[in-house]
C-alpha positions, 0 to 999 in steps of 0.5 A, a space after each residue: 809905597 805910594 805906588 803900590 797904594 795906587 794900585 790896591 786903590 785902583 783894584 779896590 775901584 774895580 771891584 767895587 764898580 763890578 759888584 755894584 754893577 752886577 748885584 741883581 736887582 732885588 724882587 721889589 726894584 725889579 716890580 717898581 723898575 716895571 712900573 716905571 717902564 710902563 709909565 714911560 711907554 703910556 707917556 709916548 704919543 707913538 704907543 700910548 693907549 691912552 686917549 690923546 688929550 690925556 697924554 699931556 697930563 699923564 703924572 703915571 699910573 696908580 698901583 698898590 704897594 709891591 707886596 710879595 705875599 701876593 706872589 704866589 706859587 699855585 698848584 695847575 691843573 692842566 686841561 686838555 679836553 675844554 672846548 674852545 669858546 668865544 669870550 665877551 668883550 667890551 664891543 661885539 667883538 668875539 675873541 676865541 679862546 679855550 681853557 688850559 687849566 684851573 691855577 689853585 692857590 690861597 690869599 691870605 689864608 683863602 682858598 682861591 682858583 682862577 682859570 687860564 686861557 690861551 687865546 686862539 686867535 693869536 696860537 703863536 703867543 704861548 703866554 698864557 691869560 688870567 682875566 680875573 675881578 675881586 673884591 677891590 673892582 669897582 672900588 680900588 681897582 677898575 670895574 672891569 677886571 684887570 689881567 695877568 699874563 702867566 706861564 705854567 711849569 709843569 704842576 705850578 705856576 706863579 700868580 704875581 699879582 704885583 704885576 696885575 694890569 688893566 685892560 686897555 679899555 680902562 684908558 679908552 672907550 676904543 679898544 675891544 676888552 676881554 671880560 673876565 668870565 663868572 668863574 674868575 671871579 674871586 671874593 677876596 680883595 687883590 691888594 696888589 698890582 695896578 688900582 683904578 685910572 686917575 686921569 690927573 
């Protein structure tokens, strides 16, 4: 009897440990294990963006709560005919860039477009661009824009503000950032992703 309660013990510890092991991970701890990993990597000396003296007292960056409503499935509209174009940065630096569609989708109720990039320099990189400002610029969220990094599939692509970031520039005054041009521009606040830089 002891025996064979052992062994449904045993099993019972596998099968738990197997479970609990391979359950995915839900959307939300996916998003905050991000930005954990993120805050890792700014606090390497090797790879930091951040300036030098701002390492040691580096306690993580700022972000919004995760909110799956500013995930959103957006209708694309594919471009094919734009021009390639040099886009403003922060230095006199003149990144080539062309547009390869208009992302069209709604905020809480708010029609919104956004239009995306590839960058010419670097045509290895499928991954698409967003720059793009909002109503929290300036105010919540750094003054410069932030970015979002997408991949159309087919007619949609997915905008997950969650995962919106800041550029480089908004850690130090040495990198060349791209700005996001007028029509991405957007007059409703984007209460998600990455706020404003605190240094300590």
């Amino acid at each position: 009897m002891y025996k064979w309660i052992g062994i449904i013990a045993v099993a019972a510890g596998v099968l738990l440990g197997c479970s609990s092991n391979e359950a995915p991970k839900t959307y939300r701890e996916k998003i905050i294990q991000h930005r954990k990993d993120k805050n890792r990597e700014f606090s390497n000396t090797d790879h930091s963006p951040l300036e030098e003296g701002d390492i040691p007292k580096f306690a993580g960056l700022n972000y919004f709560p995760v909110d799956s409503n500013y995930r959103v499935v957006a209708e694309f509209i594919a471009i094919d005919t734009a021009q390639p174009f040099q886009m403003p940065t922060t230095t006199d630096r003149l990144p080539v860039y062309v547009k390869r569609g208009i992302a069209r989708f709604e905020i809480n109720g708010n029609p919104c477009e956004l239009s995306v990039y590839q960058n010419l320099d670097n045509e290895e990189d499928t991954t698409l661009f967003v720059p793009f400002a909002d109503a929290t610029s300036a105010l919540e969220t750094y003054g410069g824009g932030r970015y979002l990094d997408v991949s159309p599939t087919g007619k949609t692509i997915e905008l997950d503000f969650n995962l919106a970031y800041n550029p480089y520039c908004a850690y130090n005054h040495k990198y060349s950032c791209p700005i996001p041009p007028k029509e991405n521009l957007l007059t409703v606040a984007i209460n998600a992703g990455e706020k404003v830089f605190k240094k300590y």
